[in-house]
C-alpha positions as CSV (number, residue, x, y, z in Angstrom):
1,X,27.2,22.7,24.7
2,X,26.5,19.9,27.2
3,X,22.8,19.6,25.6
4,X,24.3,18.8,21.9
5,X,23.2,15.7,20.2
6,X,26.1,12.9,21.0
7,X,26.4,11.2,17.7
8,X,28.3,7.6,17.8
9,X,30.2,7.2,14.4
10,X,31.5,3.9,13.9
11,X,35.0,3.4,12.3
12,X,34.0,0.6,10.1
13,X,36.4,-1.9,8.1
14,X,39.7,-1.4,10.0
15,X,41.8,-1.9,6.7
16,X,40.0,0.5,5.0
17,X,39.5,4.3,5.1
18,X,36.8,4.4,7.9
19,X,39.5,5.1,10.6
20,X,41.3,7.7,8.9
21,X,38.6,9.8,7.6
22,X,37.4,9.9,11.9
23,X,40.8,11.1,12.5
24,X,40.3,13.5,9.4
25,X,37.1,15.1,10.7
26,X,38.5,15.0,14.7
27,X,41.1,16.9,13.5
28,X,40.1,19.7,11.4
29,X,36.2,18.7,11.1
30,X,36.5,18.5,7.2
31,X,34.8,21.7,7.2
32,X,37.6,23.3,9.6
33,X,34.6,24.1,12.0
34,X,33.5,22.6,15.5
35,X,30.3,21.0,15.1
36,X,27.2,21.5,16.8
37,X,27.2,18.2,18.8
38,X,29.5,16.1,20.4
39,X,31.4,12.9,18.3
40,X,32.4,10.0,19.8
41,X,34.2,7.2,17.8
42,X,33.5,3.6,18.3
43,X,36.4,1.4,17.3
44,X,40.0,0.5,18.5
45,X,41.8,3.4,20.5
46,X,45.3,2.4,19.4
47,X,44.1,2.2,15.7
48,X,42.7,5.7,15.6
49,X,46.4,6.4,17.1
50,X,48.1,4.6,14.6
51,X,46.3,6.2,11.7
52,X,46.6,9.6,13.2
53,X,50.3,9.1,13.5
54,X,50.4,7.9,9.8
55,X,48.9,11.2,8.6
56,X,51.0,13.7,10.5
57,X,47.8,14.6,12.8
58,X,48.1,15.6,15.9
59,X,45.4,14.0,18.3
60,X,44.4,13.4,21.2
61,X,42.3,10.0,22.1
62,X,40.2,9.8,25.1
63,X,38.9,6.6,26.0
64,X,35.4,6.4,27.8
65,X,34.0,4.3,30.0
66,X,30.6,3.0,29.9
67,X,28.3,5.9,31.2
68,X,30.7,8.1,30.8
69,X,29.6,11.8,29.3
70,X,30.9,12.4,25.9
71,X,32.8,15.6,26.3
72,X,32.3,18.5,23.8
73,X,33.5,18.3,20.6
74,X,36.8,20.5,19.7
75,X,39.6,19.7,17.0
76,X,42.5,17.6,17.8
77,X,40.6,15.3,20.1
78,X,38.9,12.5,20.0
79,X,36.7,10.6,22.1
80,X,36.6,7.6,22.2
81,X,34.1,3.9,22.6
82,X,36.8,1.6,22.8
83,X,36.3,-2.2,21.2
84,X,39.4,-3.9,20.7
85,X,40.5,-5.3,17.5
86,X,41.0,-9.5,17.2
87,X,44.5,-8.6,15.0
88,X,46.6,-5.6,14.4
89,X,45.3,-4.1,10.8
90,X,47.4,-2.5,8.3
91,X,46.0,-0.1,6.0
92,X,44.5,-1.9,2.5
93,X,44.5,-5.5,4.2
94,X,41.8,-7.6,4.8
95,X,42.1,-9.9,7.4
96,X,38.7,-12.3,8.2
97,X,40.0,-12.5,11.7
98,X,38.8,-8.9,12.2
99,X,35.2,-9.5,10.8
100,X,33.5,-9.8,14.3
101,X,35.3,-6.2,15.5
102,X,33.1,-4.8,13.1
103,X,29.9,-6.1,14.4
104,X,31.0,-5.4,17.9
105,X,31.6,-1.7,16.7
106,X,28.0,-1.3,15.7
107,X,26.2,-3.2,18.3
108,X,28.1,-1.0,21.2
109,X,26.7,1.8,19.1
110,X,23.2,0.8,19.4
111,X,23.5,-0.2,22.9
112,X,24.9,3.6,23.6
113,X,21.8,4.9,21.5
114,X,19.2,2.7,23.5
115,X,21.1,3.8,26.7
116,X,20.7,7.3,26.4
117,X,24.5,7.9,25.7
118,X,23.8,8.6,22.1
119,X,21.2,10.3,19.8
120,X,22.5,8.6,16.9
121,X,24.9,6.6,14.9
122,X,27.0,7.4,12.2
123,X,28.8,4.9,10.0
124,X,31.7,4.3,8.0
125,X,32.0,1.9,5.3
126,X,32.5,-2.1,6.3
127,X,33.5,-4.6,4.2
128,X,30.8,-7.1,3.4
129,X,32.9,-10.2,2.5
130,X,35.1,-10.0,5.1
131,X,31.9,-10.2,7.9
132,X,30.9,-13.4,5.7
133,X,34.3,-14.9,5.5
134,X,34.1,-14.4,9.5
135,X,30.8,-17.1,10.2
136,X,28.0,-14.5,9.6
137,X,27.0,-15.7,5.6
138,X,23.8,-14.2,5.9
139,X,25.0,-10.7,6.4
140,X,24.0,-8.4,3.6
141,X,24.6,-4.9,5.0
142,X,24.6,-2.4,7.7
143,X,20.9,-1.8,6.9
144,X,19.6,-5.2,7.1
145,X,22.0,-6.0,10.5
146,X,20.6,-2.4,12.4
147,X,17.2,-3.8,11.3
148,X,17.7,-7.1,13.1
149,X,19.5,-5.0,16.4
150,X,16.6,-3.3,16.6
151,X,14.2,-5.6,16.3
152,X,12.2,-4.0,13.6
153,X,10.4,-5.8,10.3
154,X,11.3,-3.3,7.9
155,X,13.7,-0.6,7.0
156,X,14.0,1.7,3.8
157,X,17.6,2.3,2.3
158,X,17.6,6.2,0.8
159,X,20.0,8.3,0.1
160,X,20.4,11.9,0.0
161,X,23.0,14.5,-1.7
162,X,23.9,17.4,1.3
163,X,21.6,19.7,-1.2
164,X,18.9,18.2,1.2
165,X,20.3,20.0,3.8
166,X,22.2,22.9,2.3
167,X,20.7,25.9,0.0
168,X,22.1,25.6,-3.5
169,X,23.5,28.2,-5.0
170,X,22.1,30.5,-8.1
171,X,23.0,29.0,-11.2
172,X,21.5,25.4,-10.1
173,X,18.3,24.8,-12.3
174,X,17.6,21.4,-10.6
175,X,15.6,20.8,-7.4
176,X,17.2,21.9,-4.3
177,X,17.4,18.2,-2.7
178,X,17.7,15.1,-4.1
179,X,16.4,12.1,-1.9
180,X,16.1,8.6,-3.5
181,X,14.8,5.8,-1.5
182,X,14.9,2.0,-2.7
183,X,12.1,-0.8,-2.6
184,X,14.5,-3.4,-2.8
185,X,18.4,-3.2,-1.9
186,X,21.1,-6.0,-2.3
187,X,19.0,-8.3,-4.8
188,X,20.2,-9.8,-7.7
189,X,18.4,-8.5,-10.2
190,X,16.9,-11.2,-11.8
191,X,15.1,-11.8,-8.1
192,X,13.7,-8.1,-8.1
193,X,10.8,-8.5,-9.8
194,X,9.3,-11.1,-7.5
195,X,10.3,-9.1,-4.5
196,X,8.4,-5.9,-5.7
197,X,4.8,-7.1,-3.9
198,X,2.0,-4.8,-2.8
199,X,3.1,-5.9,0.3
200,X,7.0,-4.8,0.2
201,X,5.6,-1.6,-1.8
202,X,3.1,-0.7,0.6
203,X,5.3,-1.0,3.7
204,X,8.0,0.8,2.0
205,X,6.2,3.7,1.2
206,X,4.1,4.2,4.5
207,X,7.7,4.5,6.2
208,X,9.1,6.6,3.8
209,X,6.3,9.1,3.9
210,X,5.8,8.6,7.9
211,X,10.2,9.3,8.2
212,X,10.0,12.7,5.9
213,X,7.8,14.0,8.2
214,X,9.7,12.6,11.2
215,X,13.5,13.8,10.3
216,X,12.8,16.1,7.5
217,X,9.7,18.2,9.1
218,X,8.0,18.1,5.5
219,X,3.9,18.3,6.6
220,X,3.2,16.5,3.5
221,X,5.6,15.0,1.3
222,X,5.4,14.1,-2.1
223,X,6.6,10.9,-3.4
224,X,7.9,10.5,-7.2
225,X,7.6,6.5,-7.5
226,X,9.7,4.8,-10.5
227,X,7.7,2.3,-12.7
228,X,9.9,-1.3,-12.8
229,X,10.3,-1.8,-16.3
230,X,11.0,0.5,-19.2
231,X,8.9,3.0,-20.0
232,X,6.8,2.1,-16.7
233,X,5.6,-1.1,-18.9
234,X,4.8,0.6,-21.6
235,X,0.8,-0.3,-20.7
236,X,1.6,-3.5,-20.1
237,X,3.7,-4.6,-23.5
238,X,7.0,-4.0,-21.8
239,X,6.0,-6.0,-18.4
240,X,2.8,-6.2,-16.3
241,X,4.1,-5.6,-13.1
242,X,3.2,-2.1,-12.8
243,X,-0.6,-2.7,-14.3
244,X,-0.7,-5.5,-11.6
245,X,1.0,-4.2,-8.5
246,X,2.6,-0.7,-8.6
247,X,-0.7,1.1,-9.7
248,X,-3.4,-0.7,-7.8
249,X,-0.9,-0.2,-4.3
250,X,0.0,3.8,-5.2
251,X,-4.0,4.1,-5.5
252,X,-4.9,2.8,-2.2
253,X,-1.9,4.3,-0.3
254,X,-3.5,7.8,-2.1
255,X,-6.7,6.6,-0.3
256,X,-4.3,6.3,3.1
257,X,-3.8,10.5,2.4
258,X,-0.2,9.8,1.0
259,X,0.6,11.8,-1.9
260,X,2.3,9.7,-5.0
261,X,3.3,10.3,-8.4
262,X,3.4,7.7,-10.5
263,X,4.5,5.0,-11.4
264,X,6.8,6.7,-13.7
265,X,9.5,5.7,-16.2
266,X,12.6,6.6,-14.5
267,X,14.2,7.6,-17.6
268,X,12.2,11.1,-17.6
269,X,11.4,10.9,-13.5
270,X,15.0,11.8,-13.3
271,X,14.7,14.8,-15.0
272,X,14.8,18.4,-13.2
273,X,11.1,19.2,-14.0
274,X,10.0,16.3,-12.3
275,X,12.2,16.1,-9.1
276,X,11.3,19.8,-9.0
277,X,8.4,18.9,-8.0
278,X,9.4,15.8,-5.5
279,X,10.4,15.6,-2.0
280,X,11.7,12.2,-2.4
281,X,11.9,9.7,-5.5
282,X,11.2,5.8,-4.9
283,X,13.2,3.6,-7.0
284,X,12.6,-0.3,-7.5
285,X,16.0,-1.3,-6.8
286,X,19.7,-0.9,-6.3
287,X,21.0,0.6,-9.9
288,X,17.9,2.0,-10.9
289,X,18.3,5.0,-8.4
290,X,21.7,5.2,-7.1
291,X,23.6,5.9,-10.2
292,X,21.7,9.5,-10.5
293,X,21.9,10.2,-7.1
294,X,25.8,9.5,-7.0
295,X,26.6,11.3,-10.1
296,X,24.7,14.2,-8.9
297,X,26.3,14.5,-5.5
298,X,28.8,11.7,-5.0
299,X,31.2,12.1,-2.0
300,X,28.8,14.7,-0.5
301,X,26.1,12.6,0.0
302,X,24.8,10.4,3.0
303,X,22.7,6.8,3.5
304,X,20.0,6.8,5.8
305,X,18.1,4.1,7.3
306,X,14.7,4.5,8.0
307,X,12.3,2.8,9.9
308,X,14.7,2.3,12.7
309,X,13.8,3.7,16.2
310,X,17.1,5.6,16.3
311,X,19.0,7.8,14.1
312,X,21.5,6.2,11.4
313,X,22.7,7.7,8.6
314,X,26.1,6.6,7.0
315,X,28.8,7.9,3.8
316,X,27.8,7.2,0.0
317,X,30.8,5.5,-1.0
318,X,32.7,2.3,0.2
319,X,36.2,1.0,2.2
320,X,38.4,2.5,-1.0
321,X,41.0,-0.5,0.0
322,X,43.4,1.2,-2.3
323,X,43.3,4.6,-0.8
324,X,43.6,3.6,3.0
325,X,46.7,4.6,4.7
326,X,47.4,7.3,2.2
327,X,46.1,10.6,3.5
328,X,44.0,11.1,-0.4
329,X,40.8,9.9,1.4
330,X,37.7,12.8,1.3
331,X,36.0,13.1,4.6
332,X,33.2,15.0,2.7
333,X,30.7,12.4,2.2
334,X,31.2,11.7,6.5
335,X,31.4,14.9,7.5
336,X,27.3,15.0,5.3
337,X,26.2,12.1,7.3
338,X,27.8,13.2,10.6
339,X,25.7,16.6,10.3
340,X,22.6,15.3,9.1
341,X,22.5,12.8,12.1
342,X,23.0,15.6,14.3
343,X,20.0,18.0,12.3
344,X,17.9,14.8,12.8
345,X,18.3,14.0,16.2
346,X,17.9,17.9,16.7
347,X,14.3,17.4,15.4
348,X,13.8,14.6,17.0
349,X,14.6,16.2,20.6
350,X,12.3,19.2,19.5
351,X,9.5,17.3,18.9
């Protein structure tokens, strides 16, 4: 299997659940299969150690050097990108001293990816105070920090539930896949409105169309887009943001050859008739989308960024402080994003 996809998965938050749920799928692959590509975990060696211990798992770490080939992937080990951690970690406790490990974890995962070591990055869940509380106020987010590592203007947030990947079976009456993408992520609501410009909406979508084609092999996908306010506006009584920006913008991106629906209240776009008919839905921000996406496929769903020149895709769910250390963790929403990075840097290697 030397030509599988190697797929760097970051460990995340040390205090939180990141490590355990690597040790989780190294040892039984959540799924109690070997996966078709190789893992390599990016984080502290002796961590992974102590967290396997902690769970009764028997493992086995194997540190790489740089340029090293990841070997194939096979339970009960676990290769291994080593970056050391700035203070021992206990399970559940934050400690700020450990906030620039996690930035060093992802930045020796990009470097892997731009070397040729990896085809993609998987991530577990960091904590975002922590990384501020360690000098870097301004970070907001994986998405926004593999943005800047990459050196690109704009990424799209969107999640997907594994039904994008997986048949359903025969009693589901919704749509097979559920893919929501966001115009805006980590704004304060009362600042989303300004943020939702022709500009923002136009980039946003051109990627988003440009990416289902790219990772998802659809020849022409179709776009449900959420109106802003209720009822879409209402024709302009319950806001005038989609008169004045979402509908003039979906027209001339139609022009462009994309296909959009909308703008639509989100109250009925979320509604299996209409995502029947949609290969992704754009919502305007944060809580507008999420909260149906989660509910319909929380802890087997993953986050990918798009836009970036690399694969990244990363679990639905955050560092669960209070479960870390004590084996109830679910390595399902990982063991999603792990296999979709691998299906997408598949495609990408075909074509």
């Amino acid at each position: 299997m030397s030509d599988a996809p190697v797929i760097a998965l970051t460990t995340g938050e040390p205090a939180g659940i990141g490590p355990e749920l690597a040790v989780m799928l190294a040892t039984d692959g959540a799924t109690g299969t070997t996966p078709g590509h190789r893992r390599v975990a990016v984080g502290d060696a002796g961590l992974l150690a102590e967290r396997a211990e902690a769970l009764g798992r028997a493992l086995e770490i194997v540190e790489l050097a740089p340029g090293e080939p990841v070997p194939e992937t096979r339970p009960g080990r676990l290769p291994v990108w080593p970056v050391a951690l700035a203070a021992p970690s206990r399970p559940g406790v934050l400690d700020i001293r450990n906030g620039d490990y996690v930035l060093e974890t992802l930045d020796r995962a990009v470097a892997g990816c731009r070397a040729g070591e990896a085809a993609g990055i998987v991530t577990a869940p960091l904590h975002k105070a922590v990384i501020r509380e360690a000098g870097h106020a301004d970070f907001t987010g994986h998405t926004e920090y593999l943005r800047d590592a990459c050196g690109v203007d704009e990424v799209v947030m969107m999640l997907a539930t594994d039904r994008a990947l997986h048949a359903t079976g025969p009693d589901w009456q919704g749509p097979r896949s559920l893919r929501v993408a966001l115009a805006t992520t980590h704004l304060p609501l009362r600042e989303v409105s300004d943020a939702v410009t022709p500009e923002r909406l136009t980039r946003i979508l051109r990627i988003l169309d440009a990416d289902l084609r790219r990772w998802f092999g659809l020849a022409a996908p179709r776009i449900a887009v959420c109106g802003l306010n209720p009822h879409a506006g209402e024709g302009g009584h319950l806001g005038r943001e989609e008169l004045e920006v979402i509908v003039p913008t979906l027209a001339a991106l139609r022009r462009e050859g994309l296909t959009l629906d909308g703008p639509l209240p989100a109250d009925t776009l979320f509604t299996p008739r209409h995502l029947a008919e949609a290969d992704a839905v754009l919502a305007m921000y944060h809580d507008q989308g999420l909260p149906v996406l989660k509910y319909a496929g929380f802890g087997r769903a993953a986050n990918i960024t798009l836009g970036l020149p690399l694969v990244r895709t990363s679990v639905d769910h955050g560092t669960a402080l209070d479960l870390a250390g004590s084996g109830r963790a679910d390595p399902g929403s990982l063991a999603v994003a792990e296999a979709l990075a691998a299906d997408m840097a598949r495609r990408a290697a075909r074509d």
